[in-house]
N, C-alpha and C positions, 0 to 999 in steps of 0.2 A: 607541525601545527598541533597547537595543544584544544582539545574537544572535550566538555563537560557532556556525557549524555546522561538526558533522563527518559526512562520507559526500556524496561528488557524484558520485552513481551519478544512471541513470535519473529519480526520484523526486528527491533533495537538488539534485540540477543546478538541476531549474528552481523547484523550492521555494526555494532561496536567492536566484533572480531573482525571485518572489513577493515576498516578505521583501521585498528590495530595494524594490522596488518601490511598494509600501506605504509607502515611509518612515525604515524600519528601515534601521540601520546593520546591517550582516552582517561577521563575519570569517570564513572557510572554511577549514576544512583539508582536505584528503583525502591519501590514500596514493600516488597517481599525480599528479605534476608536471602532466603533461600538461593533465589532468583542471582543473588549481588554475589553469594557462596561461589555461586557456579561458574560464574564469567571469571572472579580472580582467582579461580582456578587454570583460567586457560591465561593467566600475563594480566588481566585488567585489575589499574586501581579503581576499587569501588569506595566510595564514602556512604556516612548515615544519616545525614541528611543535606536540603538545598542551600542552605546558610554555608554547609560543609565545603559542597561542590564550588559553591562561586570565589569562597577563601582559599580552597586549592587552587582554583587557575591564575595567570599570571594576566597581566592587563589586555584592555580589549580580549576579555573573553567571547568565547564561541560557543553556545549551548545549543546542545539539539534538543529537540522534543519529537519521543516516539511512542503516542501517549494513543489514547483513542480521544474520536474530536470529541468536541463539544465541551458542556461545561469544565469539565478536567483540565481542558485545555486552558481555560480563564485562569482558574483557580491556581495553577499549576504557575503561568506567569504571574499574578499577580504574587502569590509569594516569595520567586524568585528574582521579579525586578526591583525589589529593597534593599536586595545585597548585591544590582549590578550598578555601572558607573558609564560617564560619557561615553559612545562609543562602543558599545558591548553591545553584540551579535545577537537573537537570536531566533533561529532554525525550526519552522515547524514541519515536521516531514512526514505528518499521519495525514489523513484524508479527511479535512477538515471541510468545512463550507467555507467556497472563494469570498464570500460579503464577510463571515466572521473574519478571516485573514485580513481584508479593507480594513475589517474595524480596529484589530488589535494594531494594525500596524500603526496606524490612527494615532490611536493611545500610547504605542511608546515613545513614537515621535516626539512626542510632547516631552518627555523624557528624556531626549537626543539616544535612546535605544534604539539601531536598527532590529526589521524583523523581517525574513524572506520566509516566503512562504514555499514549499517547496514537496510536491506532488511526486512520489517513490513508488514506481511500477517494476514487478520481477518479480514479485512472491519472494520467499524466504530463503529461496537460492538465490536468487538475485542479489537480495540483501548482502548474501556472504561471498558471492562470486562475482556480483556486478549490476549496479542498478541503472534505470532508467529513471534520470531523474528531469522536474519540469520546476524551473525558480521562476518566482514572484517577488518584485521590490526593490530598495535603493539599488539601482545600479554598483553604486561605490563598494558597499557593504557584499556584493555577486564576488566583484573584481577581489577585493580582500581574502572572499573563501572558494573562489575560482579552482585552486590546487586541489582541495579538499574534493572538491563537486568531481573534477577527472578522475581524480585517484578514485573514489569508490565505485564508478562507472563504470560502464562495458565501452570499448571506442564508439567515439561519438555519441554516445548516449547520454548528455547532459545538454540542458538546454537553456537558457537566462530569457524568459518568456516577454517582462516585460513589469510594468509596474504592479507597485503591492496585488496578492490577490490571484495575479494571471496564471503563476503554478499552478495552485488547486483548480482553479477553472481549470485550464492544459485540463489535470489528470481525473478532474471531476467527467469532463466528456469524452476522455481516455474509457474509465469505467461505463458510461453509457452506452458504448460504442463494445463494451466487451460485455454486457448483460445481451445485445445482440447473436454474438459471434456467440455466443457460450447456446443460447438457444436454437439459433438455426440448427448447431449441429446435436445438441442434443432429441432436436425433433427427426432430422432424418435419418437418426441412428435410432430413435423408436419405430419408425415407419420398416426400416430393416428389421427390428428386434422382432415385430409382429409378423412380418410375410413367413409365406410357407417356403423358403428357401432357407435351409439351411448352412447361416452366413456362418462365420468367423468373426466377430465384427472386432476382435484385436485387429486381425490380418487387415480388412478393410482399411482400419484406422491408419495402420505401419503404409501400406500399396499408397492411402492418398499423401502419406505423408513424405511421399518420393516423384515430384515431381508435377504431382495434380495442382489445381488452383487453388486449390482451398487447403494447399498443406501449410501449416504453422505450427509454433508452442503448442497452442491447445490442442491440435488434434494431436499433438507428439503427448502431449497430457491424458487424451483421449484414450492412446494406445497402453498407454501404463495403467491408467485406470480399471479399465477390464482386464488387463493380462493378471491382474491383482484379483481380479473378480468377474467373470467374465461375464455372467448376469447381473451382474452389482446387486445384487440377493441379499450381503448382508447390510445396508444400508436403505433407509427409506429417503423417496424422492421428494424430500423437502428442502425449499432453496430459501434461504436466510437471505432479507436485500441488508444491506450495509448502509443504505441512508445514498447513494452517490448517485444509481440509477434514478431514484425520484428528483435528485436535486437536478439531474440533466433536463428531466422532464419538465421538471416546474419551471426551469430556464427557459428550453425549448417554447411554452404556452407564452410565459411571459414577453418572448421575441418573435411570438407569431411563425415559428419556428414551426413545420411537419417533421415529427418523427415517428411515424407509425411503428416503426419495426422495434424501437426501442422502449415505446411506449408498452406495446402488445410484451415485450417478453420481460416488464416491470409486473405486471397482470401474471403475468404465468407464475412469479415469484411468488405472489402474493394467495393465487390459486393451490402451488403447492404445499400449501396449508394446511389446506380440506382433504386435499385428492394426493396418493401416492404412485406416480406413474414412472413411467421408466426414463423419460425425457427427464422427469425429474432427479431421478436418479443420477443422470449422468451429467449434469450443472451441478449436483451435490458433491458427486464424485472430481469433478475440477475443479472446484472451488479448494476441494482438500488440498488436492494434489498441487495446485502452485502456492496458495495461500494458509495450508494447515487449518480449511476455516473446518469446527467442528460441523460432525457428521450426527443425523438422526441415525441409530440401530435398528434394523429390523428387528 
């Protein structure tokens, strides 16, 4: 299968070596040179610009987008569905808002452009070792990049959600659900951090992460986190929201939906602002650690 990506951020860098990987011929664009240097260093054709891209692939193209949402994301199609044709693919795989996804899909329709919307959970390991992924959109056009969606997955980890849109929903309240988990346990590793007992709290991390209820990725994230720092001392407890936790919540209000716990550790985000604590710390500190999201420095 032939894949035009554009975006070689964090996430599309090693998604395009995935892709690669697997089989798939890849052509890459991105905005930074440098960025386009490095990838066809490791086998990928890169082009230098979108016009480029879409004249390199061969009909019924398949473009991905691994862009950051929002307007970028408009902008981004609108100059590249001028050089596409009946039947041409394409993929938005950032963490976009599920109603923008509705609406573009909307508008290429009109075009006879398919557009799946498609929700990419795993962090930047993920990306290169295996993602979880959630599709939104034409059925037909799922079925067509079916192979593609297995190949860069972990088994069973790909899912065809439902019409345009339902991906990002999927991984919009995938994230809502992970601004929780990420704070529970960063509060009760402060509630440790501060007693007079003299924890381990790597060790803790590793003990729950064999066996206990509450072992997962993150707390395996957890335990790396501090063995790298074990006060996380050089880092301040500022937690960056990504725009997904509110959009869970504004959905939530809108559907008459309670979700306190998701709501309260949106708040805590937003609190880490003002105040530097050690809970915060340790949401900053995972956040890096699966996602590379930048860190405030002590």
């Amino acid at each position: 299968m032939q894949i035009g990506l554009i975006g070689l951020g964090k996430m599309g860098f090693n998604l395009a070596l995935n892709i690669h990987q697997h089989g798939h011929e890849v052509i890459a664009y991105d905005v930074n040179p440098g960025t386009c240097k490095s990838i066809a260093e490791k086998g990928i054709k890169t082009v230098g610009s979108l016009q480029t891209l879409a004249e390199s692939l061969s009909s019924k193209r398949i473009i991905w987008l691994m862009i950051p949402a929002g307007e970028l994301v408009d902008q981004t199609i609108q100059k590249i569905k001028q050089f596409l044709s009946v039947g041409d693919i394409i993929i938005d795989g950032g963490n976009s808002f599920f109603k923008d996804s509705v609406r573009r899909a909307k508008e290429l329709e009109a075009l006879q452009i398919n557009f799946l919307d498609c929700g990419t959970s795993g962090g930047t390991s993920g990306a290169l070792n295996g993602v979880c992924a959630m599709i939104g959109g034409n059925r037909f056009a799922f079925q067509q990049c079916e192979k593609l969606f297995q190949d860069i997955s972990i088994p069973d980890g790909y899912l065809y959600c439902g019409n345009s849109g339902s991906g990002h929903f999927v991984k919009m309240i995938h994230n809502g659900i992970e601004y929780g988990m990420m704070q529970a346990i960063a509060e009760g590793f402060e509630v440790m951090h501060k007693s007079d007992f003299n924890l381990n709290l790597e060790h803790v991390a590793r003990v729950w992460n064999h066996g206990s209820v509450v072992r997962s990725w993150l707390m395996e994230l957890t335990e790396n986190a501090l063995h790298k720092d074990p006060d996380l001392t050089s880092i301040k407890g500022i937690m960056h929201s990504s725009g997904e936790g509110k959009w869970t919540l504004d959905t939530a209000l809108e559907n008459q939906v309670a979700t306190p716990v998701i709501a309260l550790s949106l708040m805590m985000r937003y609190r880490s602002l003002e105040n530097d604590t050690f809970s915060g710390k340790v949401v900053a500190a995972l956040r890096n650690e699966f996602g590379g999201h930048e860190v405030v420095k002590s």
